[in-house]
C-alpha positions as CSV (number, residue, x, y, z in Angstrom):
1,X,0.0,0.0,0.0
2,X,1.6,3.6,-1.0
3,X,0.9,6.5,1.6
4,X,0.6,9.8,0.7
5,X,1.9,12.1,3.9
6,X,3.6,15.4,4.2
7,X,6.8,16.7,6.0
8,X,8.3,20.5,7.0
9,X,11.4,20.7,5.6
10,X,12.8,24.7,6.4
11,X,9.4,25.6,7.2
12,X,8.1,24.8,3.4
13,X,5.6,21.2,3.4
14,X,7.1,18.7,1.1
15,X,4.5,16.0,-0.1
16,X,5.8,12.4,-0.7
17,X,4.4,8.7,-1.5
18,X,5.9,6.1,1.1
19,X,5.4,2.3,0.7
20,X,7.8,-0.8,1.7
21,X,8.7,-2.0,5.0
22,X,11.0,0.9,6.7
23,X,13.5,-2.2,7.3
24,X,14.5,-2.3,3.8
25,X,17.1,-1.1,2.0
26,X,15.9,2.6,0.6
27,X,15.4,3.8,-2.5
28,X,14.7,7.4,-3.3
29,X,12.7,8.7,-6.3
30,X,12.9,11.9,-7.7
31,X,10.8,13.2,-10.6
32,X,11.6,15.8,-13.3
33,X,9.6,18.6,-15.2
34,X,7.0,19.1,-15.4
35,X,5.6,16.3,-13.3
36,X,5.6,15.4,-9.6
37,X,5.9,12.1,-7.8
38,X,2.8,10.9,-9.8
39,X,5.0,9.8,-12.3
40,X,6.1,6.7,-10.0
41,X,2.7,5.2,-8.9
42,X,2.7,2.5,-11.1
43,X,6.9,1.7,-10.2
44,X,6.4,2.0,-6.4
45,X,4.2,-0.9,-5.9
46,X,7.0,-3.2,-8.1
47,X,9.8,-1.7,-5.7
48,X,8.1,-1.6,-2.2
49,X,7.8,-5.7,-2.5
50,X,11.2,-6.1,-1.5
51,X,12.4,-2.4,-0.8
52,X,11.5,1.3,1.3
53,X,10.6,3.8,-1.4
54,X,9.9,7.0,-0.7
55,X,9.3,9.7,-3.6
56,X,8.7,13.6,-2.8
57,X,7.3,16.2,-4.8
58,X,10.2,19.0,-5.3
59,X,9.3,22.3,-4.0
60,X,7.2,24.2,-6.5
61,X,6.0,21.0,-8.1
62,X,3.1,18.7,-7.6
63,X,1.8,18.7,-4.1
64,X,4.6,20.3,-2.1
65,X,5.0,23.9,-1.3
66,X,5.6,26.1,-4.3
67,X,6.8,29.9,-2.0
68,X,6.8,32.7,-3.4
69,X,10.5,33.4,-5.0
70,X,11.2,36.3,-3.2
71,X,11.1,33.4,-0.1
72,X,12.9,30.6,-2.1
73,X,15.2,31.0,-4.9
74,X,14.8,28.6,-7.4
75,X,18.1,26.8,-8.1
76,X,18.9,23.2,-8.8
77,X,21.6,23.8,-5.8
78,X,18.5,24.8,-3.5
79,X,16.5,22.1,-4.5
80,X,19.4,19.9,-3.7
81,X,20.0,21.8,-0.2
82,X,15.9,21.2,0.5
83,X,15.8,17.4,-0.6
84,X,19.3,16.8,1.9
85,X,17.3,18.0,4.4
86,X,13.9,16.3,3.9
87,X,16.1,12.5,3.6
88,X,17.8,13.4,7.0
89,X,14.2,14.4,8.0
90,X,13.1,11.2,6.9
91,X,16.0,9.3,8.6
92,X,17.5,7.8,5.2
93,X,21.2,7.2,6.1
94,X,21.5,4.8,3.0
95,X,19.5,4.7,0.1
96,X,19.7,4.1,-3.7
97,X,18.1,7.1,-5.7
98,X,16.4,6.7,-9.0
99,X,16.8,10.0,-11.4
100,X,14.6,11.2,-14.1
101,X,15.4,14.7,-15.8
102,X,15.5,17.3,-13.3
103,X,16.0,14.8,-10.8
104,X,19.4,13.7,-12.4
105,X,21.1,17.4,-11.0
106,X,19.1,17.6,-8.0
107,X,19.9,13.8,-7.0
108,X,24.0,14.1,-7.9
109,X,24.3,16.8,-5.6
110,X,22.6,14.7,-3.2
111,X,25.6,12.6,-3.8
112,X,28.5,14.8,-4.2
113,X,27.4,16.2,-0.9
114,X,27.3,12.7,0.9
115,X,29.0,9.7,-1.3
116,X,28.6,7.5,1.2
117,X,24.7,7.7,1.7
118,X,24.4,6.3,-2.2
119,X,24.0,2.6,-2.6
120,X,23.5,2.9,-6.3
121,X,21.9,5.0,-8.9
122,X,19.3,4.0,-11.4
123,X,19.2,7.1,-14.3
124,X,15.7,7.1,-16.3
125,X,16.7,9.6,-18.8
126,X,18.6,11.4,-16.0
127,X,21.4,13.0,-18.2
128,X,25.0,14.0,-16.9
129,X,27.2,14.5,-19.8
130,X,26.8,17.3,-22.5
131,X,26.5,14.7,-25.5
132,X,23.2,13.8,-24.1
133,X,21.4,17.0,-24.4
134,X,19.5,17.2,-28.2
135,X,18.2,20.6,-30.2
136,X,15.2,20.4,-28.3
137,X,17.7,22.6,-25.5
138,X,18.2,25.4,-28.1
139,X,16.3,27.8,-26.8
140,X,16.9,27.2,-23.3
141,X,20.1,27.5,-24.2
142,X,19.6,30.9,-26.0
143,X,18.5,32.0,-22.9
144,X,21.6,31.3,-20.9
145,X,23.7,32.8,-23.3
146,X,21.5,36.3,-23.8
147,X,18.8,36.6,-20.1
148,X,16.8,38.7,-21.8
149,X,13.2,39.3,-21.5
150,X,12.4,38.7,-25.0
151,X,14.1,35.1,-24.6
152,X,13.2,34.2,-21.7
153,X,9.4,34.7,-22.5
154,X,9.8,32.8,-25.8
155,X,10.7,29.3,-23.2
156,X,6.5,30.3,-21.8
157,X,5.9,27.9,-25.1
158,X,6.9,25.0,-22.7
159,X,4.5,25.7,-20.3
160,X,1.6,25.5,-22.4
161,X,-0.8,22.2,-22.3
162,X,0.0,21.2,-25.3
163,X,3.3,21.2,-25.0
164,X,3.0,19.1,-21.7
165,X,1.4,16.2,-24.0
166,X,3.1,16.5,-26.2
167,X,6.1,15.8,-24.0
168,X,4.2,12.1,-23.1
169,X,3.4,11.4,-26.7
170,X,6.5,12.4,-28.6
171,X,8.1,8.3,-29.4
172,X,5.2,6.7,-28.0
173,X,4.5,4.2,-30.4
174,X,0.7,3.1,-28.7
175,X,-0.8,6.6,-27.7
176,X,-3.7,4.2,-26.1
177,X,-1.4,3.6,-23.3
178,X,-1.0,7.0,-21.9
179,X,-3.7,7.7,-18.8
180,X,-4.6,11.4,-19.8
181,X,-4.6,12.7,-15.9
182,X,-1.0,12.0,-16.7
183,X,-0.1,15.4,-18.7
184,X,-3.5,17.0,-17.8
185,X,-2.2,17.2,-13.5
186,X,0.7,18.4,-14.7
187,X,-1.2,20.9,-17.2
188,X,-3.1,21.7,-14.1
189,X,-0.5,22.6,-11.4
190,X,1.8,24.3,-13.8
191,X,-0.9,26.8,-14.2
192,X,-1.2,27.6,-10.2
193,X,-0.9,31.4,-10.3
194,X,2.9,32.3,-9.5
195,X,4.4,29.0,-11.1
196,X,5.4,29.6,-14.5
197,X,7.8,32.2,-13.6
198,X,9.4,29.5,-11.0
199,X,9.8,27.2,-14.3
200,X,11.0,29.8,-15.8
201,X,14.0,30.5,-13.1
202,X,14.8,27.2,-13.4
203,X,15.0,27.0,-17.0
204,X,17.8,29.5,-16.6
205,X,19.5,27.7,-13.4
206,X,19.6,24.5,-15.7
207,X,22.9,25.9,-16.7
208,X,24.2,25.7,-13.6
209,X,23.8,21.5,-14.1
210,X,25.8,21.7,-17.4
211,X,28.4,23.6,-15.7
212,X,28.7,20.3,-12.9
213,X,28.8,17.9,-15.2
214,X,32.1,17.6,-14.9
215,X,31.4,17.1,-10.8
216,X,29.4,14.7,-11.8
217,X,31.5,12.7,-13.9
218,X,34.5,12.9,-11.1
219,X,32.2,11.5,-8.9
220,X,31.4,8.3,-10.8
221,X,35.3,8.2,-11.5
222,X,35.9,8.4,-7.7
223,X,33.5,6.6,-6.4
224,X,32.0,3.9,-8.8
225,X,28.6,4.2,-7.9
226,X,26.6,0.9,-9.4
227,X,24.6,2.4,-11.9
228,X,22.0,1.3,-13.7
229,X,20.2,3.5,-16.8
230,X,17.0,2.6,-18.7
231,X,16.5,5.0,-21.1
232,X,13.4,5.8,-23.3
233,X,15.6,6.3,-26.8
234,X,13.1,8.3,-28.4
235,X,13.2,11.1,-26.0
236,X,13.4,14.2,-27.4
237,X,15.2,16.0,-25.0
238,X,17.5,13.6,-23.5
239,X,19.1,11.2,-26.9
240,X,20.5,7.8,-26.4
241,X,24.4,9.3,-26.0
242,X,23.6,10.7,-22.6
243,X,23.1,7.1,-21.3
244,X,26.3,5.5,-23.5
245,X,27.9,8.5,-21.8
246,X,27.9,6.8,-18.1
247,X,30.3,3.9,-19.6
248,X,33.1,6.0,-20.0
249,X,33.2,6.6,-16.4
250,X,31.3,3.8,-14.9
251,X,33.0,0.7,-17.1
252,X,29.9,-1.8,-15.2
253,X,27.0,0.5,-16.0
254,X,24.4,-1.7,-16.8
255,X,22.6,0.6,-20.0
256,X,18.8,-0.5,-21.7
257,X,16.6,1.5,-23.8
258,X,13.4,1.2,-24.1
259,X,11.1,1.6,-27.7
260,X,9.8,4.4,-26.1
261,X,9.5,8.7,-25.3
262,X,10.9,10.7,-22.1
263,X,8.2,9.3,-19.7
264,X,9.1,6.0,-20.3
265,X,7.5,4.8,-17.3
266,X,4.2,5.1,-19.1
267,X,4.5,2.5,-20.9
268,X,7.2,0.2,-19.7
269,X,6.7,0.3,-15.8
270,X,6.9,-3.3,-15.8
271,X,10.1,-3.7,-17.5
272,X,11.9,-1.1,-16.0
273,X,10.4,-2.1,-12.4
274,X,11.4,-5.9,-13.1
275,X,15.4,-4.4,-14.2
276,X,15.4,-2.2,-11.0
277,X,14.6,-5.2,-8.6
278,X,17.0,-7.3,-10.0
279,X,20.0,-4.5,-10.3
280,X,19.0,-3.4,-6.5
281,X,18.8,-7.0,-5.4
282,X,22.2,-7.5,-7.1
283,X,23.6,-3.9,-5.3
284,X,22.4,-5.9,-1.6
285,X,23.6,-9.1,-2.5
286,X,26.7,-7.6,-2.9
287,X,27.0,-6.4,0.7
288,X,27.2,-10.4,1.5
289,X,29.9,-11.0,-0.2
290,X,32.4,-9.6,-3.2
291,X,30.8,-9.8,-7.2
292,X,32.0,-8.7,-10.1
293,X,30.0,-7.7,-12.7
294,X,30.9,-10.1,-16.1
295,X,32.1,-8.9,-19.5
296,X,29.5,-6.1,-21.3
297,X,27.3,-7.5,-23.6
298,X,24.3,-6.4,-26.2
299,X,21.0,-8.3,-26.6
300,X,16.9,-7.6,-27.3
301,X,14.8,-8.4,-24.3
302,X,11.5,-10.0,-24.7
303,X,9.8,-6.7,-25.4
304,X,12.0,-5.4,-28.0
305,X,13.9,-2.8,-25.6
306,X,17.7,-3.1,-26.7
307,X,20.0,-3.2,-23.8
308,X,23.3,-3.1,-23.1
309,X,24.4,-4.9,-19.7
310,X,26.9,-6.5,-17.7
311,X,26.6,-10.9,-17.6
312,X,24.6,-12.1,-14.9
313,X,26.3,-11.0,-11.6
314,X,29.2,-13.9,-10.6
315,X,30.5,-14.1,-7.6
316,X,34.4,-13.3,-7.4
């Protein structure tokens, strides 16, 4: 069963879905734009079988506080600062965290703050490396270069309904399987009175995760987090290289797309619920006892997705 609470985190409310037996080993979710922890209802059942999984809304997005910005700057760094204080809230010591778009920034910080609280990382379109952002970024990226008013109302196109389906459709190859409360909650809470120019702020801060990449990447280099990506290939904002990316720093990523869009979830929460289990139960199994992941190989799963992944986990 999920639970739907609320906790104060620096006086602001953060809304999260809990489910799993607190004796687990944790796993944190984090969302992206322009959704919320809705995104994960149909992956926290699959996880909270065998594992604690706990997924907030940001601040400013689904049901958690959006303050006014003259009370809360919007910055990936802040959201990073507010999440570090709702897991020590929380009382997560240890936990794996599963990044999706701007979760990917806000969850590395998590871990270049405290390397030693990650277990492993699971990236769902959660880019870190340059190569990974497509053309779709050329605007945003107009904006960083020239701030201006002109540009930075042209990025309102984003916001719009339309463009919030259209982010769920884009590479979907059966439209039928998209549940249209998906796009139209976010539609609905982007359009709270206040919000767009908080998506806006953070359109410009996105920068500010370009500019860590290379954090990032030392990170992984440091610290060999397991990692495991499953990546929607046809997402238009996010391409395929972004996930081949992780290899050159993380030789045992275990990599799989999915025939899919950016919210792959959608339409392959089985498969990538099923993968996460068994790279998670791998990660703990692990702790009993040294593994080595086998030589990288490429296959096509039962469902088409091509993957790229490491031989079944033997035992050293």
């Amino acid at each position: 069963m999920t639970h739907h609470r609320t906790l104060k985190v620096n006086g602001n409310t953060i809304f999260y879905r809990e489910a799993g037996q607190k004796a687990n080993p944790n796993v944190l979710l984090l969302h992206g734009f322009p959704t919320s922890s809705h995104m994960f209802r149909n992956l926290i059942p699959a996880l909270a079988r065998r594992y604690h999984v706990v997924a907030p809304d940001l601040p400013g997005f689904g049901f958690s506080d959006a303050p006014d910005r003259k009370q809360f700057k919007y910055t990936f760094q802040h959201l990073a600062e507010t999440m570090t204080g709702f897991v020590e809230a929380m009382g997560l010591d240890r936990y794996a965290i599963y990044v999706f778009d701007y979760g990917a920034p806000v969850g590395l910080r998590l871990a270049l703050a405290h390397p030693e609280r990650i277990t492993a990382i699971i990236s769902q379109n959660g880019n870190a490396y340059e190569e990974g952002l497509s053309d779709g970024w050329n605007p945003i990226q107009k904006y960083w270069k020239e701030p201006s008013p002109e540009n930075r109302a042209a990025l309102r196109a984003f916001l719009q309904p339309d463009a919030t389906k259209w982010q769920y459709t884009h590479g979907v190859q059966d439209q039928t399987q998209i549940a249209p409360e998906s796009y139209e909650l976010d539609s609905a809470l982007l359009a709270r009175p206040g919000n767009d120019e908080i998506q806006l702020d953070l359109f410009g801060d996105y920068r500010s995760n370009v500019a860590a990449y290379g954090d990032f990447q030392a990170y992984f280099r440091r610290h060999q987090p397991p990692l495991l990506a499953v990546w929607g290939r046809n997402d238009p904002f996010f391409v395929p290289a972004g996930a081949e990316a992780y290899r050159r720093d993380l030789p045992n990523a275990d990599i799989r797309f999915f025939d899919t869009g950016h919210f792959a979830l959608v339409t392959h929460a089985a498969e990538i619920g099923a993968a996460i289990v068994e790279f998670l139960d791998a990660v703990n199994d692990s702790l009993k006892g040294p593994i080595r992941l086998g030589d990288a190989h490429s296959d096509l799963d039962e469902n088409g997705a091509a993957r790229i992944k490491a031989n079944s986990v033997n035992r050293a």
